[in-house]
MIVO-604897 format. One record per residue (C-alpha): x, y, z; residue number from 1. Coordinates in nm, 2 decimals, padded with zeros to 4 digits, always signed. Layout:
<atoms>
<atom><X>X</X><Y>Y</Y><Z>Z</Z><resi>NUM</resi></atom>
...
</atoms>
This chain:
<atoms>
<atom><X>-04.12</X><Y>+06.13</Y><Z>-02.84</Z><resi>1</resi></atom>
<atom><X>-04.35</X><Y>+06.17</Y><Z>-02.52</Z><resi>2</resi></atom>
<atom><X>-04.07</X><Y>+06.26</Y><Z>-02.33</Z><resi>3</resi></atom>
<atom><X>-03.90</X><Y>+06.50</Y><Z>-02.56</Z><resi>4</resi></atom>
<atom><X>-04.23</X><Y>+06.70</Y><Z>-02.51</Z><resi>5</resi></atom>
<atom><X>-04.30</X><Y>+06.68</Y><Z>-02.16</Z><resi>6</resi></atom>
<atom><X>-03.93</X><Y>+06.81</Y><Z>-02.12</Z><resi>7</resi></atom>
<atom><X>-03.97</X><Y>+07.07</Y><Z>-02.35</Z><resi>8</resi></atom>
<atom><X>-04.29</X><Y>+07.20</Y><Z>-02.15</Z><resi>9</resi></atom>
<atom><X>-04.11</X><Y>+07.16</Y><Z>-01.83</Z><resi>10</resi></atom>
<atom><X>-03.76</X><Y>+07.41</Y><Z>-01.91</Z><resi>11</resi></atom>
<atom><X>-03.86</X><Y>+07.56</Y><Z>-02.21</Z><resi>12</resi></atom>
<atom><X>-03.76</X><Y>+07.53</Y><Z>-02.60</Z><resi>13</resi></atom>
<atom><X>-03.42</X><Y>+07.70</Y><Z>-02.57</Z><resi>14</resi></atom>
<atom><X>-03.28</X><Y>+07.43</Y><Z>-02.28</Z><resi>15</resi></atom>
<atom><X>-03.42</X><Y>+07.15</Y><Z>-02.48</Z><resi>16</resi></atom>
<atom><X>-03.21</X><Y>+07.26</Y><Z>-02.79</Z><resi>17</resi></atom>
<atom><X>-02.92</X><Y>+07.32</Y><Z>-02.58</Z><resi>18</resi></atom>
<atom><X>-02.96</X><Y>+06.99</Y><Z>-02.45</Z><resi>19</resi></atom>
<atom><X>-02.98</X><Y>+06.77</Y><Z>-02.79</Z><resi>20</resi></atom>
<atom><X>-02.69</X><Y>+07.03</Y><Z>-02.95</Z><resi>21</resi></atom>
<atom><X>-02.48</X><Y>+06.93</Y><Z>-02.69</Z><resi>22</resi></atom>
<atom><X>-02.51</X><Y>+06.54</Y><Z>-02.72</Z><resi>23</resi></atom>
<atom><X>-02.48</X><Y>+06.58</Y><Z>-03.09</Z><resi>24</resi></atom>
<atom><X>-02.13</X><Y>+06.78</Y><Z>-03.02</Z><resi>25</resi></atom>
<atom><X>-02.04</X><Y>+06.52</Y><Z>-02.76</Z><resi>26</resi></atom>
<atom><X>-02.05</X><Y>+06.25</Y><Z>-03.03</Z><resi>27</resi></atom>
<atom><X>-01.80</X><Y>+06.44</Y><Z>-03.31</Z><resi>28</resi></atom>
<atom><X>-01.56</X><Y>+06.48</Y><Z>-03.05</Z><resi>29</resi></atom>
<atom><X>-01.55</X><Y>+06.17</Y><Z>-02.90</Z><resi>30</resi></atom>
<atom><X>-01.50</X><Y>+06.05</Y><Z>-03.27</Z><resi>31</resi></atom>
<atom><X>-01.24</X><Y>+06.34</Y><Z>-03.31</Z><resi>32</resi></atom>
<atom><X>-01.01</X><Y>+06.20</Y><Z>-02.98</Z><resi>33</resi></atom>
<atom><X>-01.04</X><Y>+05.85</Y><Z>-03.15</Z><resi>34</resi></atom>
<atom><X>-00.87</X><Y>+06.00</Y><Z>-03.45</Z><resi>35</resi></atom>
<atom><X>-00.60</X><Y>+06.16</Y><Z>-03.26</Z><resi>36</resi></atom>
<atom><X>-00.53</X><Y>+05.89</Y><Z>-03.07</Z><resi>37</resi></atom>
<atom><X>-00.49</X><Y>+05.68</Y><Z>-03.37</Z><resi>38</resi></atom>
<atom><X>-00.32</X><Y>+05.97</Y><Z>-03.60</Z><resi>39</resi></atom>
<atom><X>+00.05</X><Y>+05.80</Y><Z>-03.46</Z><resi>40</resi></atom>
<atom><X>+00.02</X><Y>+05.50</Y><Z>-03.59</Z><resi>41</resi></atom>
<atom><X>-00.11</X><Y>+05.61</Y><Z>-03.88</Z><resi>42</resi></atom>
<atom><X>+00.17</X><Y>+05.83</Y><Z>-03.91</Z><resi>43</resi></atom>
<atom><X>+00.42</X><Y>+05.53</Y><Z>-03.93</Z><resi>44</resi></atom>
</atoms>
């Protein structure tokens, strides 16, 4: 959590909440290509 505030002092609220919005997206889509990857054998 120490670091979470020392980044936020050092580039500022709105690039910290960039930053964590951004790894949350990253992990939905890599679960997203999993699914699409898998949708044809599904479809069989």
């Amino acid at each position: 959590m120490e670091t979470w505030i020392s980044f936020i002092t050092d580039v500022g609220f709105p690039v910290a909440v960039t930053f964590y919005l951004l790894h949350r997206v990253e992990g939905k889509l890599n679960q997203l290509i999993e699914s699409i990857h898998a949708l044809p054998e599904r479809m069989k």
